[in-house]
Structures are given as structure tokens and as C-alpha cells.
N, C-alpha and C positions, 0 to 999 in steps of 0.2 A: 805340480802338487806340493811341490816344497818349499815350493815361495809359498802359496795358499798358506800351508802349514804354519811357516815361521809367524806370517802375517797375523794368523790367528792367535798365536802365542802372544805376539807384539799386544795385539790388543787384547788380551786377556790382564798380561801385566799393566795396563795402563789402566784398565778398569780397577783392577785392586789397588793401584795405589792410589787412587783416586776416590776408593768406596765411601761412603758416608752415610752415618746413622743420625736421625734426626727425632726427635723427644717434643710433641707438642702438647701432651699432659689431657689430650682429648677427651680420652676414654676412660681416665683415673677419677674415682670418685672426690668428689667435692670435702673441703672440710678436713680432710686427712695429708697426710705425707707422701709423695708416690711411690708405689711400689717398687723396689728395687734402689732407692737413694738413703743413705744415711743424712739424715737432716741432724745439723749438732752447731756449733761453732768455735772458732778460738779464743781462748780467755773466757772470760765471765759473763755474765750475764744471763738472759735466757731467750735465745731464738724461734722463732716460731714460723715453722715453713709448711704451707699449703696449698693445694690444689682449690683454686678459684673461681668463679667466672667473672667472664667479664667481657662486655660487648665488643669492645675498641680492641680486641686481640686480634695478633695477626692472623693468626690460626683457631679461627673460631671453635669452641665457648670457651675454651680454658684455657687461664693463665698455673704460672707457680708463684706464689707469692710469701713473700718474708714482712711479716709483720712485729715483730718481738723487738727484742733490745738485748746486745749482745758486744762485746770489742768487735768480733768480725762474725759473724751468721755465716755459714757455709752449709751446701747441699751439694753430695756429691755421689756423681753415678757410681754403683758398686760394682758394673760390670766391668769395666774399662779398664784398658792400661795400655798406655798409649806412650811412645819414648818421643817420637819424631811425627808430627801429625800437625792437625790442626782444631780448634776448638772455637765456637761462634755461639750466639744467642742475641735475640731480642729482648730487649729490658726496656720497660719505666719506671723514671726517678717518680714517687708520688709523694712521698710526702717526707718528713724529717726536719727540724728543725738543728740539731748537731751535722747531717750527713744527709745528702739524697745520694747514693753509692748504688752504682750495678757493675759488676765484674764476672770474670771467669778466672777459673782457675786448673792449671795440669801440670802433671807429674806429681801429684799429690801421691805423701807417702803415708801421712793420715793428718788429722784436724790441724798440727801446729806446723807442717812442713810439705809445701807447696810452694810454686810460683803463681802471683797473679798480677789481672793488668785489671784496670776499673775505669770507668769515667765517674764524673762528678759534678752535680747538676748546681749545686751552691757554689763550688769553686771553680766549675767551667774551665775542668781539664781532663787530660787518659793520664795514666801514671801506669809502669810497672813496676812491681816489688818480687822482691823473695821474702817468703816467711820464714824464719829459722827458730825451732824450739819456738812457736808463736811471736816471736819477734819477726815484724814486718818491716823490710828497708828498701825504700826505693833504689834504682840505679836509673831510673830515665824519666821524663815527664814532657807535657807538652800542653798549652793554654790553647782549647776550642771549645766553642758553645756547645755545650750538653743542659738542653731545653726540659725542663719539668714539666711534669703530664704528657711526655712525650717518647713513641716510640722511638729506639735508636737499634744500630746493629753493633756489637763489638765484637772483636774477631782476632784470633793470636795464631798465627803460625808459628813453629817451633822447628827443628832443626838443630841437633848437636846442643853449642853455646849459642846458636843466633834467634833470635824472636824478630818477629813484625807483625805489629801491631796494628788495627785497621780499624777506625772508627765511623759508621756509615758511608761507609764505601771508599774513605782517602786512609792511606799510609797518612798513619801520626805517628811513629814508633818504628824506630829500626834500632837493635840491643843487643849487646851480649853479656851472658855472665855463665860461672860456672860453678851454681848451690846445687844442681839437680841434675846430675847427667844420666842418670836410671829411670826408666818406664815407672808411669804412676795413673792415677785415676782423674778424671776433669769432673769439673762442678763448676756451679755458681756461687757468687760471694757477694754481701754487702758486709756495712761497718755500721756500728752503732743503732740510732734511730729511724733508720733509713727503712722507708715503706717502699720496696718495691717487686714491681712483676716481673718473670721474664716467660717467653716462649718461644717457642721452636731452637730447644737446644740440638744445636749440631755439632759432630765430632768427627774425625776421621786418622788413620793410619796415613803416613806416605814413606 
């Protein structure tokens, strides 16, 4: 009975470090903001983030989409706070003629001071940055095809100072730095001109 016991524990604790919430914008009305996200962005501009549809989603009918113009657009879950975890989402590059930009971003402590990683459909690359007081500065990058009009996954495990980075399904990014070592909030992030979708935002503790 005590091995049963212990046994059950073991897998209790595996399941929660393991948990995950996932955000596919389904059931939120069209034309508006989802409930529960601060839509805003860093620097100027003016961002415009809404609830979609759109056939081609992974998670059929709705997308989240950034249509505006902004230095960086950011939407970020208000519930979360997450120090050691991991965060994922499906994005398409659509349109932009300065930027096609889809990222995420966590440990957000609000609009100017985050970490994030992006791909980049014009420059056909992943990058990660720290924002600080709205200043964005990379510490890592890496050149792969990031296709427009096209679904992709991107995905950042976190850990203390370490990141890795995953871009449809291959490690592009293995990082460390040390701007954000406290619990913060995840969201999605473009830059600039950048039209894009994302769905099935996933997040989780470990």
C-alpha cells in the first residue's frame, strides 16, 4: 500500500509539473479584445489586437490577430505568472511590408520589461531579446525559413538564466542571460507593420 501510495504521489507531481493551459480564442467574440488580455504595446504607435476568424486556423474559427502599427504590439495573458515554465503559440506572418514578426513573450513585468523570442518572415530568422525600459536587445539569433502565409509553432522553455528556443518542432536557440529572474506574465508580440495571427496559445509551470 506504500509503494501504491508513494507511486501515486510520483505521478501526481509529474502531472503538475507538466500541467498546461491552452487559449484557442474559440469562444471569444469576434471584432473585440479577448477577455482576460491587456492588449497595448511598447513604444508608440497604435496596436490593434482582435479576435478573428479565419478558415486556415489550427483550431478552428478563431484566430487572435494584430492588425495596427506599433514599435512592438504585445497582448498579454493577465492571469499568469509563471518564473520557470514554458510558453508556445501558432502564428502567421500575413502581411507587412517593414516586418512580418510573430513572437512570445514571459516573465513580463508589464508593456516595457519582458523577455521575448520572434521569428521573421522577411528576414527568415528566430531571435531572442530582453526588453528593458522598452529597449529591445538581442543576445542570440539564428537564419531559418519563416514561410508567409504560413502556419508555424514557436516555443521557449525557460528555466533560471537558461532558454531554448524551438521553432516548428527543431531547437534553433539555446541561451542564457540574466534581465529577469522573477515570475511574470506570457503574451504574444509583433513589431511594427506586421499583420499577424496566432492560435492555440499554450503556457505552462514546471
Amino acid at each position: 500500500m506504500k509503494t501504491l501510495f508513494l507511486a501515486s504521489l510520483a505521478f501526481t507531481a509529474i502531472a503538475a509539473s507538466s500541467s498546461a493551459d491552452t487559449v484557442t480564442f474559440d469562444n471569444f467574440k469576434t471584432g473585440a479584445t479577448p477577455p482576460g488580455w491587456t492588449a497595448t504595446q511598447t513604444g508608440s504607435g497604435s496596436a490593434k489586437w482582435s479576435v478573428e476568424k479565419d478558415d486556415s486556423a489550427p483550431s478552428k474559427p478563431n484566430v487572435l490577430k494584430q492588425s495596427g502599427q506599433a514599435t512592438f504590439p504585445v497582448c498579454i495573458k493577465n492571469d499568469t505568472n509563471l518564473k520557470d515554465g514554458f510558453v508556445e503559440v501558432k502564428f502567421k506572418p500575413v502581411a507587412g511590408k517593414e516586418d512580418q514578426a510573430g513572437g512570445v513573450i514571459w516573465r513580463v513585468q508589464d508593456a516595457n520589461n519582458y523577455y521575448i523570442s520572434r521569428a521573421n518572415a522577411l528576414e527568415d530568422n528566430v531571435t531572442i531579446y530582453h526588453t528593458i525600459n522598452g529597449k529591445r536587445v538581442a543576445f542570440k539569433s539564428i537564419n531559418t525559413k519563416v514561410t508567409s502565409g504560413a502556419w508555424h509553432t514557436l516555443r521557449v522553455d525557460f528555466a533560471g538564466n537558461k532558454f531554448i528556443v524551438t521553432f516548428d518542432g527543431n531547437k534553433v536557440i539555446d541561451a542564457t542571460d540574466e534581465s529577469f529572474a522573477n515570475a511574470g506574465k506570457v503574451g504574444v508580440w509583433t513589431k511594427a507593420d506586421s499583420v499577424t495571427e496566432f492560435d492555440n496559445f499554450t503556457y505552462g509551470a514546471k
